[in-house]
C-alpha positions as CSV (number, residue, x, y, z in Angstrom):
1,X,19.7,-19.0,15.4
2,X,16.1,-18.2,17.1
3,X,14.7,-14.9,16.9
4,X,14.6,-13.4,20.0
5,X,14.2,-9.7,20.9
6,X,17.5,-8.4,22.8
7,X,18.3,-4.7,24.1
8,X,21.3,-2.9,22.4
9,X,23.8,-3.9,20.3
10,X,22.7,-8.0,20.1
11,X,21.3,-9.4,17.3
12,X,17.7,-10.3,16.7
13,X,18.2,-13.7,14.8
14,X,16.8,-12.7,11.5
15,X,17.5,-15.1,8.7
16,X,20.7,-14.4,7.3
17,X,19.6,-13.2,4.3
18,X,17.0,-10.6,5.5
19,X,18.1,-7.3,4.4
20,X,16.0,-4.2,5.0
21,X,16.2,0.3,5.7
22,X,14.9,2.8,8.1
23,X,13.3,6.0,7.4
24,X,13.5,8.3,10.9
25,X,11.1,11.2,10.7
26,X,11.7,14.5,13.4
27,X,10.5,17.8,13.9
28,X,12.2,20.5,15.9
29,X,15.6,20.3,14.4
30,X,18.1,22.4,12.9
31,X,18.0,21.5,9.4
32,X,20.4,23.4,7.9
33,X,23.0,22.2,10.2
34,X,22.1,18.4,10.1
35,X,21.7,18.0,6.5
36,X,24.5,20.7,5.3
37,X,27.0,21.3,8.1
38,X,30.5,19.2,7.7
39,X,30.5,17.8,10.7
40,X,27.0,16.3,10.3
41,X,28.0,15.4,6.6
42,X,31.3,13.6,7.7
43,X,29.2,11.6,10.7
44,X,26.6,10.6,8.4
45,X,28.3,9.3,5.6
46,X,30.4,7.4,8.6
47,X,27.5,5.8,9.4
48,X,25.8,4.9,5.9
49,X,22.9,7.1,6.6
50,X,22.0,10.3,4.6
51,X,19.5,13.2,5.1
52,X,16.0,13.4,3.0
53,X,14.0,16.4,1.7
54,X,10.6,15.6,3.1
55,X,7.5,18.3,3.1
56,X,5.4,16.7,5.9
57,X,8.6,17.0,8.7
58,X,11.7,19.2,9.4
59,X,14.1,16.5,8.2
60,X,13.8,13.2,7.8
61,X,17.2,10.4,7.9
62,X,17.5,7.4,5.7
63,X,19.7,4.5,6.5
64,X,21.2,2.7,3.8
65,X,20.8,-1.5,3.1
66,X,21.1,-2.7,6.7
67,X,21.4,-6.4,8.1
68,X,20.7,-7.6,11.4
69,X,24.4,-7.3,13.0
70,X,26.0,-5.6,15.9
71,X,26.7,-3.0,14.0
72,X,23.7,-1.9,12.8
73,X,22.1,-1.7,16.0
74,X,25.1,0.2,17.2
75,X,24.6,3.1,14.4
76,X,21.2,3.0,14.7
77,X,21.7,4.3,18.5
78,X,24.4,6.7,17.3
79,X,21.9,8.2,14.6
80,X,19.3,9.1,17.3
81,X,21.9,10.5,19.8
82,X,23.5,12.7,16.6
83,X,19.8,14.1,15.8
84,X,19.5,15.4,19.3
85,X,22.6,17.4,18.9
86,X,20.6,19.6,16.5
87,X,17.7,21.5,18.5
88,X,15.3,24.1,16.2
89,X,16.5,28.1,15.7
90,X,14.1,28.7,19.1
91,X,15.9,26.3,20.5
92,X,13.0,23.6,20.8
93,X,14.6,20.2,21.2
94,X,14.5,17.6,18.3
95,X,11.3,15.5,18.6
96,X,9.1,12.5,16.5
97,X,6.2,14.2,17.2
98,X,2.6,13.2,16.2
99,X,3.0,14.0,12.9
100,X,6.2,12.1,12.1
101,X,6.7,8.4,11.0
102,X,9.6,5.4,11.5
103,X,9.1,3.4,7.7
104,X,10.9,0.2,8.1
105,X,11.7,-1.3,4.4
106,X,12.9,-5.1,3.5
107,X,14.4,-6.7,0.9
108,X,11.4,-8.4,-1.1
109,X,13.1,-10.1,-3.6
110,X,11.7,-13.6,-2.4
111,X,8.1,-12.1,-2.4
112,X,8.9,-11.3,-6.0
113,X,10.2,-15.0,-7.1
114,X,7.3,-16.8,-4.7
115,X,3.9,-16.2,-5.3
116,X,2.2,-18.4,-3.2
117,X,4.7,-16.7,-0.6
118,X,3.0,-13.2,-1.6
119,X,-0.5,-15.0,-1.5
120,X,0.4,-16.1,2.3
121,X,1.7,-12.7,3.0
122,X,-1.9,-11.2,2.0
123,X,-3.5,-14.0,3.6
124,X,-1.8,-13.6,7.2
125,X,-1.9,-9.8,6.9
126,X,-5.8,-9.8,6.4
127,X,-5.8,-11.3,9.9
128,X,-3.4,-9.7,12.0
129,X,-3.4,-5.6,10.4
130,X,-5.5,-4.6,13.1
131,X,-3.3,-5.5,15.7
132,X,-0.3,-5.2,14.3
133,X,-1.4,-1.4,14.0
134,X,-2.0,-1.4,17.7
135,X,1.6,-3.0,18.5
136,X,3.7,-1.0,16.4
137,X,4.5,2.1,18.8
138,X,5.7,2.5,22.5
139,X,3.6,1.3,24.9
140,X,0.9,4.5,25.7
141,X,1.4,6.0,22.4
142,X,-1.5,4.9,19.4
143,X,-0.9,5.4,16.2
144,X,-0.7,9.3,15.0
145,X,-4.2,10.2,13.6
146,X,-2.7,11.9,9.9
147,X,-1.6,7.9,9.1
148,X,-5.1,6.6,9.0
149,X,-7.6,9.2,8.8
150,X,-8.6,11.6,5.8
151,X,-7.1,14.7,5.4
152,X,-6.4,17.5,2.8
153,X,-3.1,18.4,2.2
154,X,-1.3,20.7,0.1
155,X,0.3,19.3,-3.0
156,X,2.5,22.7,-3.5
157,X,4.0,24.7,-0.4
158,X,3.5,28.2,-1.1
159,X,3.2,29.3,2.4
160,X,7.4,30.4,1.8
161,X,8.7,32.1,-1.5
162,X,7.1,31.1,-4.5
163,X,10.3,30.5,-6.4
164,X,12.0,28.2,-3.7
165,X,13.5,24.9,-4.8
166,X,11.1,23.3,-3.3
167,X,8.3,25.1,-5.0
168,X,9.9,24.4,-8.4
169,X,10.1,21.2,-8.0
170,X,6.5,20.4,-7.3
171,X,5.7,22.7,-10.4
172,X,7.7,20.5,-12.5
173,X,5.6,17.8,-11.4
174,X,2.2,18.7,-12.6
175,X,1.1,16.8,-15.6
176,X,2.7,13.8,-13.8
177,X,0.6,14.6,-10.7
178,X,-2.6,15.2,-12.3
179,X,-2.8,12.1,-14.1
180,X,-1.3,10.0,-11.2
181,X,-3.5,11.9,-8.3
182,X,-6.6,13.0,-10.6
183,X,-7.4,15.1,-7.8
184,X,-6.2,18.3,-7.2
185,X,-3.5,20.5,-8.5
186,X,-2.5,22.6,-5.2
187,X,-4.9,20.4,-2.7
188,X,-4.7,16.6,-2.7
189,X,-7.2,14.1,-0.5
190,X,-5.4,11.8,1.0
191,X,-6.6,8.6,3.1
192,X,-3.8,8.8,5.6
193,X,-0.1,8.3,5.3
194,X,-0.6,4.7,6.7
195,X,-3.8,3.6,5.8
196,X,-5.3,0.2,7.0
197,X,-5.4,-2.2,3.4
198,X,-6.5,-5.8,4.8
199,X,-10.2,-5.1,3.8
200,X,-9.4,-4.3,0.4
201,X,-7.1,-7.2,0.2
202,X,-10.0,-9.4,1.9
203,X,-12.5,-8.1,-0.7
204,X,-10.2,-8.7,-3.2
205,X,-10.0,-12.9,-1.6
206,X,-13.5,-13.0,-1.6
207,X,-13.6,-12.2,-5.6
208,X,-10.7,-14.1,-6.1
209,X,-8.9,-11.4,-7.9
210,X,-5.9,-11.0,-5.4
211,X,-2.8,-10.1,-6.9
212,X,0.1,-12.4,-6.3
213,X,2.6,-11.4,-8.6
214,X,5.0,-8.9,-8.8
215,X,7.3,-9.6,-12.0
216,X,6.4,-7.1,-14.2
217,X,6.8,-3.0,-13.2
218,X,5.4,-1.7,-16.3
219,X,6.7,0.9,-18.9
220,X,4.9,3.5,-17.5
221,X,5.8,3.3,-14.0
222,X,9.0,3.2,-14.8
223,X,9.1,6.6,-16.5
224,X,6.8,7.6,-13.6
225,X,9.6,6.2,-11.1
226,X,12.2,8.2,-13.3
227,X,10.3,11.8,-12.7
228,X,10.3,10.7,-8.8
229,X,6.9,11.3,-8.3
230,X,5.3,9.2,-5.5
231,X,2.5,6.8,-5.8
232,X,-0.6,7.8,-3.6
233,X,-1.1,3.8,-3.6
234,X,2.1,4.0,-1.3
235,X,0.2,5.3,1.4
236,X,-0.9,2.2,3.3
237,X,-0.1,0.6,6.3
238,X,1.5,-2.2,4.1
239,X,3.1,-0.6,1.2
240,X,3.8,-3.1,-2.3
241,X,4.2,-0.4,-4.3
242,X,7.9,-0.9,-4.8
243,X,7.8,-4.8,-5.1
244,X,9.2,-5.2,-8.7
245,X,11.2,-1.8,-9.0
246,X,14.5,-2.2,-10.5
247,X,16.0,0.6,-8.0
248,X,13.9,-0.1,-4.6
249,X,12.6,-4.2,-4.9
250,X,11.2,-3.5,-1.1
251,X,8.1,-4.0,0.7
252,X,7.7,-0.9,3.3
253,X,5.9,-1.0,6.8
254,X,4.9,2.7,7.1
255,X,2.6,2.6,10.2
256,X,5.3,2.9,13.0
257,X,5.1,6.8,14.6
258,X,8.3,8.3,14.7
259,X,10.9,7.6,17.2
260,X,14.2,8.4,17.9
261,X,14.5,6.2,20.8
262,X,17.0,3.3,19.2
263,X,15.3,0.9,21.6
264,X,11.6,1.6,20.3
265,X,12.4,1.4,16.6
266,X,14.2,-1.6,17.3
267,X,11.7,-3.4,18.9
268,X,9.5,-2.5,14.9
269,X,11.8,-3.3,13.2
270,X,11.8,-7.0,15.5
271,X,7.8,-6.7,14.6
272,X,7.7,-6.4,11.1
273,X,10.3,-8.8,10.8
274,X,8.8,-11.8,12.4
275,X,6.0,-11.6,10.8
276,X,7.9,-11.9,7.6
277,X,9.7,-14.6,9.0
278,X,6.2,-16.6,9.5
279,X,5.3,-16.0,6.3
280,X,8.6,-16.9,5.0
281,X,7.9,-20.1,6.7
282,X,4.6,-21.5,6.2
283,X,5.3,-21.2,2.8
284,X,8.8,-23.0,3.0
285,X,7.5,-25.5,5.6
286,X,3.3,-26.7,5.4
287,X,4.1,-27.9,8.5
288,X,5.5,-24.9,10.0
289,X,3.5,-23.8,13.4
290,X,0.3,-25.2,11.6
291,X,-1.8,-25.9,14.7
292,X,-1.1,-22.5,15.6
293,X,-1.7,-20.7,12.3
294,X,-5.2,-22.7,12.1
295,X,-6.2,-21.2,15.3
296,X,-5.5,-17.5,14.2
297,X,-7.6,-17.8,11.2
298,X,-10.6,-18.7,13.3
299,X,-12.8,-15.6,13.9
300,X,-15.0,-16.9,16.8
301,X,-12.9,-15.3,19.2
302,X,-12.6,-12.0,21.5
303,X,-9.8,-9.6,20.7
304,X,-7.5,-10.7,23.5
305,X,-7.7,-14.4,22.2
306,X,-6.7,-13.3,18.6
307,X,-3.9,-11.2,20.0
308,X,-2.4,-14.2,21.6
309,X,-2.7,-16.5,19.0
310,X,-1.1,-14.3,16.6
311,X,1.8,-14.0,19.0
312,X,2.0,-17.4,19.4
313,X,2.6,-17.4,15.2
314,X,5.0,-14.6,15.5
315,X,7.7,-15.8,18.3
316,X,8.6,-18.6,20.5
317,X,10.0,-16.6,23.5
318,X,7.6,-15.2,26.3
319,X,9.5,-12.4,27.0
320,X,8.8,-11.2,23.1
321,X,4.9,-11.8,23.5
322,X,4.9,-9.6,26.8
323,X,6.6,-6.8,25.2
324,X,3.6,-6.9,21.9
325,X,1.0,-7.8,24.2
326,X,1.7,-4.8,26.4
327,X,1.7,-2.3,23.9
328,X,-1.9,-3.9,22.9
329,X,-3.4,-3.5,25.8
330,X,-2.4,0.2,26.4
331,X,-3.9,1.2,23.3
332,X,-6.6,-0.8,22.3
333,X,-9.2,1.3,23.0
334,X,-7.6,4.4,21.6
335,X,-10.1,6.9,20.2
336,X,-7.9,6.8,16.5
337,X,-9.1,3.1,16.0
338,X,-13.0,3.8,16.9
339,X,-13.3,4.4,12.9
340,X,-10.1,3.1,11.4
341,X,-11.3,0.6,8.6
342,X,-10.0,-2.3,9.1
343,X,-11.1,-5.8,7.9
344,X,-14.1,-6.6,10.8
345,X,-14.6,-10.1,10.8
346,X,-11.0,-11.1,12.3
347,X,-12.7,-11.2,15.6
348,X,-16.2,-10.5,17.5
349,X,-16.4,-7.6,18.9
350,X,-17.6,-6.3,22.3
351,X,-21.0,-4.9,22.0
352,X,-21.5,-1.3,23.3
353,X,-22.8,-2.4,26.7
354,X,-19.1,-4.5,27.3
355,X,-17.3,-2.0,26.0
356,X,-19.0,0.7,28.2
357,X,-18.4,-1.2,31.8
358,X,-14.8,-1.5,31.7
359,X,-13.6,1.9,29.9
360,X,-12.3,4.5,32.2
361,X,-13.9,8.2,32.2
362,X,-10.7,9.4,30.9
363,X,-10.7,7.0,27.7
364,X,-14.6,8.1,27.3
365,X,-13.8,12.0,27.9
366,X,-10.9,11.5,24.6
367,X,-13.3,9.5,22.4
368,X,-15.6,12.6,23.0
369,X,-13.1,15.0,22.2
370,X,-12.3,13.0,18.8
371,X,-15.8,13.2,17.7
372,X,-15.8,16.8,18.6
373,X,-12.8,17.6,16.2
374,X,-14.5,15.9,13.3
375,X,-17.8,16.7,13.5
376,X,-19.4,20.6,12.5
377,X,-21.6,21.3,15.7
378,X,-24.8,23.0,15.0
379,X,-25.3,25.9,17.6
380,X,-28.5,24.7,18.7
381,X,-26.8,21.2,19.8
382,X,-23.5,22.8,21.9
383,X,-25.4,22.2,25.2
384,X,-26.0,18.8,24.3
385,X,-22.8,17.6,22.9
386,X,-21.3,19.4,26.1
387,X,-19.8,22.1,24.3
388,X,-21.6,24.0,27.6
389,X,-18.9,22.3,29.9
């Protein structure tokens, strides 16, 4: 069966045995109702989905093992629909806003028995992150800023009572934080919930120390695993982390905002999935697309060129490369990416002057905003930063 992206209920012809989870982060809801009421209970457990305690959003939802059938698709649009029932205590509607994220997990069992397979994964990531980072929302909607840009956070909420479950349970957790984090105790620095890895990974080519294999989840992370205690190493675009874990053998794709549009977190989950597929096969088949795979390796090309030939890896229907290609181009030039690090010799890059002539006002007026927010202004420089207008 080909792979091809379809609206509702219809499969997307993932191989049969592609199994994989979604992660659906909102603000704006009634928690207490959604995770605790029976009627929310009775519908969720209906549905194979369960409610997550999650300090970064109001509530977060959690699907159980899903496969690509009719019915999947089906409570996936029922899930959204039932989160909207729930609007906040003021009565705000329920909403993925810019600080909430879709994760999509799969099954990475085959990663873990083929490590030339891992290798290719590596490989192909180094040269398509970058894009995939600007195809992996709705079209007019970049990625949230908190998934790739530094931030401080607060490892313990004590902003409610200080003997709240919640609270406790961080507590519980120092030594295990302070060795894992070797940060902070209350304040952690964090690189961004989704941050971009291909440059370590291409760094790590280039010295020929890539790691390809996942067998053995040592001792300690195990009983590091057993305390529940996260790994910061999980926060990347491309998370491996779990590759290897006896309860959660996954490989997570965290970079997706949040959504509760069933349509828009299909179309990721149709995303991340074909480009598991390709890797799947060029490491089955040499043969497998090889002309085209060739041609998205070379560098000596503009950004446009790179996007199409990575499409041309990733599906065989037009219709597919239009919807990918279209959240591209409504994005590209989205202030967030001006200083996300991703690998930089995918492509060459317009110089200033090119970039300049064909970027609207508007797009220029944002970027300026953006440096704004993350730069301290001296006083004597407001007029000529425009802090005068």
């Amino acid at each position: 069966m080909q792979m091809k992206f379809e609206k509702g209920n219809t499969k997307l012809g993932f191989p049969e045995h592609f199994r994989f989870g979604i992660e659906i982060e909102v603000n704006n809801v009634n928690k207490e109702k959604l995770y605790h009421s029976a009627e929310s209970q009775k519908f969720l457990k209906s549905i194979g989905y369960e409610t997550r305690e999650d300090m970064t959003v109001d509530a977060e939802c959690v699907s159980g093992i899903l496969d690509d059938s009719e019915q999947t698709w089906e409570n996936l649009k029922k899930m959204c629909e039932h989160i909207k029932k729930y609007p906040d205590e003021n009565g705000r509607q329920p909403v993925a806003g810019e600080k909430s994220g879709c994760h999509v997990h799969f099954d990475a069992t085959e990663l873990l028995q083929n490590s030339k397979m891992m290798e290719n994964l590596d490989h192909l990531w180094v040269d398509c992150e970058e894009l995939i980072y600007k195809m992996c929302n709705a079209e007019n909607n970049p990625i949230r800023r908190n998934a790739v840009k530094q931030e401080l956070i607060p490892s313990i909420d004590l902003r409610g009572n200080l003997l709240s479950v919640r609270t406790l349970k961080e507590i519980a957790k120092f030594p295990i934080k302070l060795y894992n984090n070797a940060i902070h105790v209350f304040i952690e620095r964090r690189k961004g919930y989704a941050s971009p890895s291909g440059q370590k990974i291409l760094d790590a080519i280039n010295k020929n120390k890539l790691k390809v294999s996942y067998k053995k989840w040592g001792k300690f992370k195990k009983i590091i695993n057993r305390f529940g205690v996260p790994n910061p190493k999980r926060y990347q675009g491309l998370n491996k982390t779990n590759i290897g874990n006896e309860k959660k053998n996954t490989i997570e794709f965290r970079m997706s905002n949040g959504s509760i549009d069933p349509e828009i977190i299909k179309q990721n989950v149709f995303l991340y999935g074909s480009f598991l597929k390709s890797v799947r096969e060029m490491t089955l088949n040499p043969n497998y697309k090889k002309e085209e795979i060739a041609l998205l390796k070379k560098t000596d090309c503009t950004e446009e060129q790179k996007v199409d030939r990575l499409l041309n890896v990733f599906f065989d229907n037009e219709g597919d490369k239009r919807i990918y290609k279209d959240r591209w181009q409504s994005v590209k030039d989205a202030p967030v990416f001006l200083d996300t690090r991703f690998a930089k010799n995918c492509f060459v890059r317009e110089d200033i002057k090119q970039i300049a002539e064909k970027t609207p006002w508007s797009k220029l007026q944002n970027a300026m905003i953006a440096i704004k927010q993350m730069l301290p202004i001296k006083e004597e420089n407001k007029e000529y930063m425009g802090y005068d207008k």
